[in-house]
N, C-alpha and C positions, 0 to 999 in steps of 0.2 A: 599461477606460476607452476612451474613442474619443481618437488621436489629432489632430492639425494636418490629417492626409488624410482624416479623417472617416471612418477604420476602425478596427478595435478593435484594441488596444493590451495587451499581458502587462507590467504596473511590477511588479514582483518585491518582496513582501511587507515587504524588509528596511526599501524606503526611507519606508517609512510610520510607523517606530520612532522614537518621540521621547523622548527622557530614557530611565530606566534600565526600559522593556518587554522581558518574556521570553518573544519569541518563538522556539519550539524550531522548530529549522532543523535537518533531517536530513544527519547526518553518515555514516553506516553503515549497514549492513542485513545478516543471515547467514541465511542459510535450513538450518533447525536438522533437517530432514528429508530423507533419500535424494530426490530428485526421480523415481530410477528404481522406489523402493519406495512411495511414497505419492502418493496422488490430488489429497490436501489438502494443501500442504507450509506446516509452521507458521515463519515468518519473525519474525526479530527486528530493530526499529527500533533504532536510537542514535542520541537528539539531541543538539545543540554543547550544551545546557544539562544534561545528564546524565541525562533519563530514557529509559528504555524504553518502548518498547511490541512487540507485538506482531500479525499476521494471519495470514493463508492466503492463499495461493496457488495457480492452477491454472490450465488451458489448458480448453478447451472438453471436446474429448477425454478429460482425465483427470476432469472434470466428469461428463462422461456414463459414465464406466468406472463413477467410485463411485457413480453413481445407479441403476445396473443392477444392483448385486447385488442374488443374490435372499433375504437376510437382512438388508435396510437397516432400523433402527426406529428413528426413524420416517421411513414411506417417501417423506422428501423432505427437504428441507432452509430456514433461513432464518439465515443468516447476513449481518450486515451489513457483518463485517472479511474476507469474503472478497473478493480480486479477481483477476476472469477476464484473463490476458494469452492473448497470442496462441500466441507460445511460452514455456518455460522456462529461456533462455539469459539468460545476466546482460546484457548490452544492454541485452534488451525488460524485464526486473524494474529493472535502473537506470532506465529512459528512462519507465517508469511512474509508480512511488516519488516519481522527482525532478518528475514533472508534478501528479502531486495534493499533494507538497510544496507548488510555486508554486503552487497553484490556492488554498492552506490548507484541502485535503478528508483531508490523510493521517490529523490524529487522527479523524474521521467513521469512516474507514475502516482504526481498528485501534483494539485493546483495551490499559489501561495495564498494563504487566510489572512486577508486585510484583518486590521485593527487590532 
């Protein structure tokens, strides 16, 4: 939204909820893979309204690790629930998560977690 300064403005998804709307709002997240052992590391969402989902995770680096082996099939990848951070420390995985939260891109960019 553009503000009163006629610059753009982040209103935070919640205040736009009127009557009983269920927007899931990211409460958690655990990254269910070694970060040291795996290139792709598969992360699990918890939203306030009790579902799951799930993506991937990865740095540029561990990006191009798993794209160099020379046994990849097939030899390249399309994933849309993956996302590229900078590094793998919880910060930059919080300060991301929480940013395509507000943006409302997080479900775009993750798969729903049966059960």
């Amino acid at each position: 939204m553009i503000g009163d300064h006629s610059k753009q403005v982040w209103i935070d998804k919640r205040y736009f909820v009127d009557g009983k709307a269920d927007i899931p709002i990211l409460k958690s997240w655990n990254l269910d893979d070694s970060v040291e052992n795996y290139d792709l590391i598969e992360t699990t969402l918890k939203f306030g309204n009790g579902t799951k989902r799930w993506c991937l995770l990865t740095t540029p680096e561990k990006l191009a690790n798993h794209l160099s082996q020379s046994n990849l099939d097939p030899p390249g990848l399309h994933i849309k629930h993956l996302i590229i951070l900078r590094t793998m420390n919880d910060v930059d995985i919080e300060e991301m998560l929480d940013y395509l939260d507000e943006q409302g891109e997080l479900e775009q960019a993750s798969l729903v977690l049966a059960g």
